[in-house]
C-alpha positions in Angstrom: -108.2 -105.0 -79.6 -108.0 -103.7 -76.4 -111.0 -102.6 -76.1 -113.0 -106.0 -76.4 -114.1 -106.8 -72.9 -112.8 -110.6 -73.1 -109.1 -108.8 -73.8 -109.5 -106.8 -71.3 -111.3 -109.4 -68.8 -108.3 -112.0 -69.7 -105.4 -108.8 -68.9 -106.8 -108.4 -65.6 -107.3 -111.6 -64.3 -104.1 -112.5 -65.3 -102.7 -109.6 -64.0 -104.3 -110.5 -60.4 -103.4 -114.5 -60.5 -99.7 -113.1 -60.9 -100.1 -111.0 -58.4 -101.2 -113.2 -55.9 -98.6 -115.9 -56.7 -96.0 -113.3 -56.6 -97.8 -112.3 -52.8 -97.7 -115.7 -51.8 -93.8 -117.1 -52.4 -92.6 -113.4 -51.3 -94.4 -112.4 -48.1 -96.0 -115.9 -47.2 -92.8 -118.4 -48.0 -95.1 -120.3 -50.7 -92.3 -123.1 -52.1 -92.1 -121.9 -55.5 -92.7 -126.0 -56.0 -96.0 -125.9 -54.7 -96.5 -123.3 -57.1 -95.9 -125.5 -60.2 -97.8 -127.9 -58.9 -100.8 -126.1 -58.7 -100.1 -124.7 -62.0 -99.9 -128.0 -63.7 -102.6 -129.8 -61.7 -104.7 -126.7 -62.9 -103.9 -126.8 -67.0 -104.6 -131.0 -66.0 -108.0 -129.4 -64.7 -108.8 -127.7 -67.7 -108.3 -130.0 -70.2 -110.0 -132.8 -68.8 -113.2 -130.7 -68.9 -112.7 -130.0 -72.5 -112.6 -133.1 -73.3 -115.4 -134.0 -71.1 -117.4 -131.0 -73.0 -116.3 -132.4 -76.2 -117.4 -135.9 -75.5 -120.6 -134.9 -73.6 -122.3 -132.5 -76.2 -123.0 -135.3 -78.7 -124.3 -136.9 -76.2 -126.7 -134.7 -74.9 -127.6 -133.8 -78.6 -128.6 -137.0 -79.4 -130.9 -136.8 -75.9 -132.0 -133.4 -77.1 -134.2 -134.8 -80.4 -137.7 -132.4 -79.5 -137.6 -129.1 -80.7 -137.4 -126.7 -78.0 -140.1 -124.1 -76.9 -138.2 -121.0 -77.6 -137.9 -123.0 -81.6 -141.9 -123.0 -81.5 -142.4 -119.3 -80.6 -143.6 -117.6 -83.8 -143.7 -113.6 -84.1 -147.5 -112.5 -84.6 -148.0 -109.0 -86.9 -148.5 -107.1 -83.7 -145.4 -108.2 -82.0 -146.2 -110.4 -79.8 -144.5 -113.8 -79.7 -147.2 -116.9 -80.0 -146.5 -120.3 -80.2 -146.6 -121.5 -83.8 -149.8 -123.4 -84.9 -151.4 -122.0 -81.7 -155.6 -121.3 -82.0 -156.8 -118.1 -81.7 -157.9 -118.1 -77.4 -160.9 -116.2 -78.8 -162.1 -119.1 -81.0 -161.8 -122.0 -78.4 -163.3 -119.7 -75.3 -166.3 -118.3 -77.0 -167.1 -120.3 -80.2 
């Protein structure tokens, strides 16, 4: 578990937010009230933009009807990607 990079990327950021809270009340005189504050205003934060990403993805679904480019692109034997239902450029440059 410990060595999935998320685990290890969420261990050290916490690691450093705590260390620069504990910085700031002990060396800087950082109101340990101020502290809370931000900490509440930030979980606040958070969760309105998960619920803004949760409203907001239907909606930009629903905008979102045409297939995209990357859904048209069609392996060809030799490995190249084509677009699907493309002509051969051969056929349509010298008939």
């Amino acid at each position: 578990m410990l060595k999935d990079p998320l685990v290890r990327r969420l261990i050290s950021s916490s690691a450093f937010a705590g260390a620069f809270v504990w910085v700031a009340v002990r060396f800087f005189k950082v109101d340990t009230e101020v502290v809370w504050v931000l900490f509440g205003l930030s979980f606040i934060f958070v969760g309105i933009l998960i619920v803004m990403g949760l409203v907001l993805a239907p909606a930009v679904g629903l905008f979102r009807r045409k297939s995209s480019l990357l859904s048209k692109l069609d392996a060809s034997p030799d490995g190249s990607p084509e677009l699907a239902g493309q002509e051969d450029p051969q056929s349509i440059d010298n008939p």
